[in-house]
N, C-alpha and C positions, 0 to 999 in steps of 0.2 A: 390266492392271486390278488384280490382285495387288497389286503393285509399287505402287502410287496410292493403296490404300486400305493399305497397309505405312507408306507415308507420312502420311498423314493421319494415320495412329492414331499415329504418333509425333511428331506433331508436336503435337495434341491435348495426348499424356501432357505434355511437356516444357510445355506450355503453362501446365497442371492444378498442375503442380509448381511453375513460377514464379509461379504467379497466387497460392499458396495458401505460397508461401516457405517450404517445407515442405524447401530446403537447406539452409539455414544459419540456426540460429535465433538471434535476437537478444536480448542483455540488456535488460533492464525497465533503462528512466531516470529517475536519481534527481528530475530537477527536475519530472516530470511526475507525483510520486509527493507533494508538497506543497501543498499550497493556497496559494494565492497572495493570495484576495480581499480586498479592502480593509478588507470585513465583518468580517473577522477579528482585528483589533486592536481591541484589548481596552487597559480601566484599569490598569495595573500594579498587581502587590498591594504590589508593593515587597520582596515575599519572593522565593529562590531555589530552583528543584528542581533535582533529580541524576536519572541513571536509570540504575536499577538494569541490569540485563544480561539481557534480552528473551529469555524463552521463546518454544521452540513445535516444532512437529513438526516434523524434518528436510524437505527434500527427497524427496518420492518419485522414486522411482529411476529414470532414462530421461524424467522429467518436468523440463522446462524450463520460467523464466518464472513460477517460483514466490515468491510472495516469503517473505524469509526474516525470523527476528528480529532480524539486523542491516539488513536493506533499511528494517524498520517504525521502528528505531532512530533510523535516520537520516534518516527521514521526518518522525517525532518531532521530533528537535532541532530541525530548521530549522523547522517549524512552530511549535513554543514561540518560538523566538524572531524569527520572524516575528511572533506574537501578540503579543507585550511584555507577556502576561498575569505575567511574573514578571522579576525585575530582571537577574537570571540563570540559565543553564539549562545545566547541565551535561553533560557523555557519558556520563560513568561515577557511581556511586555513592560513586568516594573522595574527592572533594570534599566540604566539609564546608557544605551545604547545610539551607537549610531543609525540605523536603519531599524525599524519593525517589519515585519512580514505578516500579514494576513493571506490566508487561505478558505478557501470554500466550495467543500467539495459537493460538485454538482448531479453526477451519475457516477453508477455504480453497477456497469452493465455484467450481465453473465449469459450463458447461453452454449448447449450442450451439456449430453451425459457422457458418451462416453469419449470426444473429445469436449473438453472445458475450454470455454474461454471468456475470461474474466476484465474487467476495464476497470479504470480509474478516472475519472473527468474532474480535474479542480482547477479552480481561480485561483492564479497566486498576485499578489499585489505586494512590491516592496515600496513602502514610504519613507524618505529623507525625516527626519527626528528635527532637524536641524530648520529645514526651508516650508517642511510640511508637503512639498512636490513629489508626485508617483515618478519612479526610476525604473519599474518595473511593473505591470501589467499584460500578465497573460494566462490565456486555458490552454493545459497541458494535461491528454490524456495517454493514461500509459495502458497498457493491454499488456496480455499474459496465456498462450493457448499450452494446456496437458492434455498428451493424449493415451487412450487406453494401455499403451503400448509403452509409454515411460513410467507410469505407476498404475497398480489393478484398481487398487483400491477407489472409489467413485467420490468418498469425501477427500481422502486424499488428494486427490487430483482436483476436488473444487479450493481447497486449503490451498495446496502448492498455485491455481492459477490463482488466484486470491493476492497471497501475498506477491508473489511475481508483478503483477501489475503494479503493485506501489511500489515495488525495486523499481521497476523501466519507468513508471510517473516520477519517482524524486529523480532517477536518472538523468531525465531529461528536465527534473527542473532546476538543478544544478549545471549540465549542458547551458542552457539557454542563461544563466544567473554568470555564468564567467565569462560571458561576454558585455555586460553592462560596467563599464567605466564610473565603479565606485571609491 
């Protein structure tokens, strides 16, 4: 009898661990971390931005599946020029571009097991190259909920709210970017 419920309990734990991938964590993907939607292409201004080199608070320590300012970077570019809102869109700032963009990511909420739900909080700031004038200042946070019931898996679903949140943060900061008169 011992021996059966020794078993059970360990078969349970092992079970508890792969259900919840709580072995091997995985890294956040870049292409899940873009917007995709058609809605999203925009009039060209016919002008070009840079970006600047993306703030924000390291990695908390033993935390995984964070995103960083180079993950929001590079979610960025391929967003801009997903968008066509600009003729060209740069990585870096030494490009000699019409507009820079700085960013600065401020929080980085999460909260839930077994529904997830994940936040984005960043500054974005676009600077004229030209006049030296802000054209754009604003915090724009994007959110992300998965629930037990769209994937089992417990990192999975801190991953998918994870990346999700930086789809709906660029989402919305392209939204709010094709309306400024560049």
């Amino acid at each position: 009898m011992k021996s059966t419920i020794g078993l059970l309990t360990t078969v349970c734990l092992i079970l508890v661990l792969i259900g919840c991938e709580a072995i091997i964590p995985k890294t956040l993907v870049h292409e899940n971390m873009v917007p995709q939607n058609p809605e999203l292409v925009f009039k060209c201004s016919g002008k070009t931005i840079a970006l600047a080199q993306f703030k924000g608070p390291p990695s908390s320590s033993g935390t995984f599946l964070q995103v960083t300012p180079t993950d929001l970077q590079t979610a960025i570019i391929d967003g801009l020029k997903h968008s066509q809102l600009f003729s060209a869109a740069y990585q870096t700032a030494e490009n000699k571009a019409d507009y820079t963009l700085y960013a600065k990511i401020i929080g980085r909420p999460h909260d839930g097991i077994s529904t997830v739900t994940a936040g984005l909080i960043v500054q974005y700031q676009i600077i004229s190259n030209d006049t030296r004038v802000k054209v754009f200042d604003k915090e724009i946070n994007g959110t992300c909920k998965v629930s037990f019931g769209e994937e089992m898996g417990g990192m999975t679903r801190h991953r998918k709210a994870t990346e999700g949140s930086v789809r709906d943060n660029v989402k919305k900061f392209l939204e709010a970017i094709s309306t400024v008169p560049f």
